[in-house]
N, C-alpha and C positions, 0 to 999 in steps of 0.2 A: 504494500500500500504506500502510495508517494506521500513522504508528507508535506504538507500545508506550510509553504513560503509566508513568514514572516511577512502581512500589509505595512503599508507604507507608513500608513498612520500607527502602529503600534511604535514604531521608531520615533517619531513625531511625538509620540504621548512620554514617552521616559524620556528623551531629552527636554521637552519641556518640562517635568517634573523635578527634574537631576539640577538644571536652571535654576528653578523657583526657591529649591533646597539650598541652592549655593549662594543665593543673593541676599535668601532669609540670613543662613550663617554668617556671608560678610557683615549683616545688615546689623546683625547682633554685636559681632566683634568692636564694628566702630561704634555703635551703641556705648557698649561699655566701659569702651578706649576714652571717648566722649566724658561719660557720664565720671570716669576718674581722675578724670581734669580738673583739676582747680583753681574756679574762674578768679581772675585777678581785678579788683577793683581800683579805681584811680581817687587821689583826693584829686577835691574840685581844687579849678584854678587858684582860687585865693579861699582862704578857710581864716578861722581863730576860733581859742575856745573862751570861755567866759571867764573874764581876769576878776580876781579878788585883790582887795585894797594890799595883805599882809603879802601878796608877793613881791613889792615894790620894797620890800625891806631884805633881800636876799642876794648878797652881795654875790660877783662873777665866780664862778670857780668850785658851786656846789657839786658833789658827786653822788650825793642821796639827798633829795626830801619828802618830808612824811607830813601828813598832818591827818588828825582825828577831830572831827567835828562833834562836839557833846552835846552841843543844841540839837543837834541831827539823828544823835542816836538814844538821845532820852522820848523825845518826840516818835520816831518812828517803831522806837521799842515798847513805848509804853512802858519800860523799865528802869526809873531811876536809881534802882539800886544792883544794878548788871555789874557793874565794876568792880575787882575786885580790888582795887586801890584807889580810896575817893583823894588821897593827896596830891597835890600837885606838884605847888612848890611851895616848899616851907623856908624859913630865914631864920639866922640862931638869933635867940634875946627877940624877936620879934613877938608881938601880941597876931598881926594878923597873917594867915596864911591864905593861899587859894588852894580852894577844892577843884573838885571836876565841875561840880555845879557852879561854881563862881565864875567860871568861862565860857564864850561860844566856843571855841576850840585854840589846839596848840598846834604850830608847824617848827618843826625840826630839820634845818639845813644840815648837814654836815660834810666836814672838808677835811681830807687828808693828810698826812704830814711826812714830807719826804723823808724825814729822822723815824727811820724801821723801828727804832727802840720807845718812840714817842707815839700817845695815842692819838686816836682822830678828835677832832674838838668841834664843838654841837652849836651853833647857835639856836634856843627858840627865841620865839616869837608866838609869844601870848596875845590874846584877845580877851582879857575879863571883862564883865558886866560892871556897869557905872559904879555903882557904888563899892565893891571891893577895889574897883582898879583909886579908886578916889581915897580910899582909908591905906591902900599898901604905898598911895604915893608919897603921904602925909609921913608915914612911918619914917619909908626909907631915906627921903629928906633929914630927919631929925637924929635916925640911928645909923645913917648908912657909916662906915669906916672912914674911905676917903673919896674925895668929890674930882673929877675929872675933867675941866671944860671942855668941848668939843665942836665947833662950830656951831656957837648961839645952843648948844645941846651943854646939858652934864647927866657925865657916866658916874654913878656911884659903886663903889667897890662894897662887896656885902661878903657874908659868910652864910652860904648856900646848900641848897640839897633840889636839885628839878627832879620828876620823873615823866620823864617824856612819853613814858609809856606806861599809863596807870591800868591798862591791858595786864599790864602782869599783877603777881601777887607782891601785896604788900612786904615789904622789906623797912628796916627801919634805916633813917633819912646817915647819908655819909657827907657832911659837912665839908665842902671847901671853898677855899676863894674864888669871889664869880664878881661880876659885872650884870650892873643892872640900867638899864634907861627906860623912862617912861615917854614918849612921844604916840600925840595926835591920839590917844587909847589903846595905844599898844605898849607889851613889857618887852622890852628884848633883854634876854638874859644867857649869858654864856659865863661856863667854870671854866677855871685852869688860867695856865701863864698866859695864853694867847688871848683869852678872853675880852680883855680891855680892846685889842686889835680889830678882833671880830664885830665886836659892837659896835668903833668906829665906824667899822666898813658898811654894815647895816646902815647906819646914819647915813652915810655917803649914798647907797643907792638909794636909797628914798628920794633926796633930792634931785636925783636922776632915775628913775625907775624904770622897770622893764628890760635892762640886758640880760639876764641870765636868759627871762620865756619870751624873748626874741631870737636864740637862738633854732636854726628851723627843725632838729633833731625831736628838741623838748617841744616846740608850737605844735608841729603834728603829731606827737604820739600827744600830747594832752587834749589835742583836738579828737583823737582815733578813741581817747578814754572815756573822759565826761561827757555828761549829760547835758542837754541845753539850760536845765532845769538848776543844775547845780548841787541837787539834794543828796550827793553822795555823801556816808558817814565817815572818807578816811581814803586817802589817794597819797600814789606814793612815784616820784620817780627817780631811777637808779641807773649807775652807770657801773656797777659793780658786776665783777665775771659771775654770767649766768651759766646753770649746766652745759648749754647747749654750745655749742662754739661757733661765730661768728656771731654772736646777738651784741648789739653795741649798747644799746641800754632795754631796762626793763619798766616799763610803769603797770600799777594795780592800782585797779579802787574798788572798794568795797560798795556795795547798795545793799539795805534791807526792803524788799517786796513781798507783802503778802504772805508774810511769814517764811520767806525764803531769802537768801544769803544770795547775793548774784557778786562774785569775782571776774574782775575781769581784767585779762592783762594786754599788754601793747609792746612788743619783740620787736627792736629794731637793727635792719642789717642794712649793710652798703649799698648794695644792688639787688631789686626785683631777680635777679636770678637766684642771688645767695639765698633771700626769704625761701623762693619755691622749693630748690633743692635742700631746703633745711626744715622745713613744716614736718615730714615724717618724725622726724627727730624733736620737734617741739609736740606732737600728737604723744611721741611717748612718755613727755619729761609731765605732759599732765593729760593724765589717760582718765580723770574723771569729769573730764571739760563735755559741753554740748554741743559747740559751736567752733569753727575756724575761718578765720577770711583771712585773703591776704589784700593790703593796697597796696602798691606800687612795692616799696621795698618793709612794709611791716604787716608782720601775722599782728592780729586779731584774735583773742582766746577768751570765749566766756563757759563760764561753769557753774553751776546752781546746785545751793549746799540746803540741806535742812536747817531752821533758825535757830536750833541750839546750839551752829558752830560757828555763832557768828564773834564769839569771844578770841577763838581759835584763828579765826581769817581776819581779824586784826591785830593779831599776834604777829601775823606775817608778813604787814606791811614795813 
């Protein structure tokens, strides 16, 4: 029996099918290829983020600053007693001290010191509420040590204890020589030998303000961090070596939402290639994060914690 010559059309039907199969699978491939691409965002032409008066007092050449808003996190905690150190800053022989509740917040500049055997040295910069800033002015007037003139300014020499970070647990206060000035409602206060220095230099930017967050490193990761709103409880940015290699500075800020912790950081590298080829490596260094963007040359990394760790994520700024 002859058999039966393969029609034309049977030919015609598997390679159209073999086709359809092949184009679905390219179709998938670059699907995927696609879909694990990491779309690059750009900042707009011209950006800024929203200036606060205390950064006009933060002389050139900071490598970290931090600041905790207390007005911000009693307020959105509903908890004024979260803290577990209500001290601020205390002064020896003094009657008055500041708490945490006697201020809207404190910001911590600090700056490095070429001498390996010498420690790094802290300027804050207080914001207390009228009437405590009005009684520790009267004091330190009348018991400060020694009185300093400084352009139409006087620095007064005190014997001190800050705690920049009333985040941690109470310790009891270590007393040394600091520098104190009172300007416009603000305390600037810095320990140690350089101290009287730093406080100048403070005084000096003020009357020139804005070179440090004119620099365009700090402009746009502060722009990539905050809010328009401004209501973050605590933002931080750093120039100090991060895990990751090639990160040139790091900024965090803290928000409380809804009962949730929202961290979010701002990784800055040289070149939009360095960021891309380096995101894997920032995926792993915070693997509990939600989100990753990159702009132009900076990751974007937010992360949402439950609100009882939000003691903890300000530990970390």
């Amino acid at each position: 029996m002859r058999r039966r010559a393969p029609k034309k059309t049977d030919h015609v039907v598997t390679y159209s099918f073999l086709l359809t199969f092949m184009i679905l699978a390219l179709a998938a491939v670059i699907f995927n290829y696609l879909g694990s691409m990491q779309v690059i965002h750009h900042l707009p032409p011209t950006y800024d983020f929203k200036r606060a008066d205390w950064m006009g007092y933060v002389p050139p050449g900071a490598e970290k600053i931090t600041i905790i808003n207390f007005s911000h996190l009693f307020i959105q905690t509903g908890n004024e007693s979260l803290l577990p150190n209500d001290r601020l800053l205390v002064l020896y022989n003094f009657t008055s001290e500041l708490k945490v509740h006697d201020v809207d917040y404190i910001a911590t500049a600090l700056y490095r010191i070429t001498d390996p055997n010498a420690e790094d040295i802290a300027l804050n910069i207080i914001r207390p509420k009228q009437y405590p800033y009005q009684e520790l002015a009267e004091e330190v007037e009348e018991k400060g040590e020694m009185a300093f003139p400084h352009k139409g300014h006087t620095i007064i020499q005190v014997t001190g204890h800050v705690v920049n970070k009333p985040v941690i647990t109470q310790s009891a206060p270590e007393y040394v020589k600091a520098y104190i000035a009172m300007d416009e409602g603000y305390l600037l206060y810095s320990e140690g030998a350089r101290g009287l220095d730093l406080v100048r230099q403070s005084l000096d930017a003020a009357d020139e303000p804005g070179q440090f967050f004119e620099q365009q490193q700090v402009k746009a990761s502060l722009y990539l961090l905050l809010s328009n709103e401004g209501d973050e409880i605590g933002f931080s940015y750093s120039t100090f070596p991060y895990v990751v290699s090639g990160v040139s500075s790091t900024s965090t800020s803290i928000s409380f939402e809804e009962g949730l912790v929202i961290t979010r950081y701002v990784f800055s590298f040289a070149s939009t290639d360095m960021a891309s080829s380096s995101l894997d490596a920032v995926k792993k260094a915070n693997l509990e994060a939600t989100d990753f963007q990159i702009f132009d040359n900076y990751i974007v990394v937010t992360t949402k914690y439950d609100g009882r760790l939000l003691l903890r994520e300000l530990r970390s700024l």
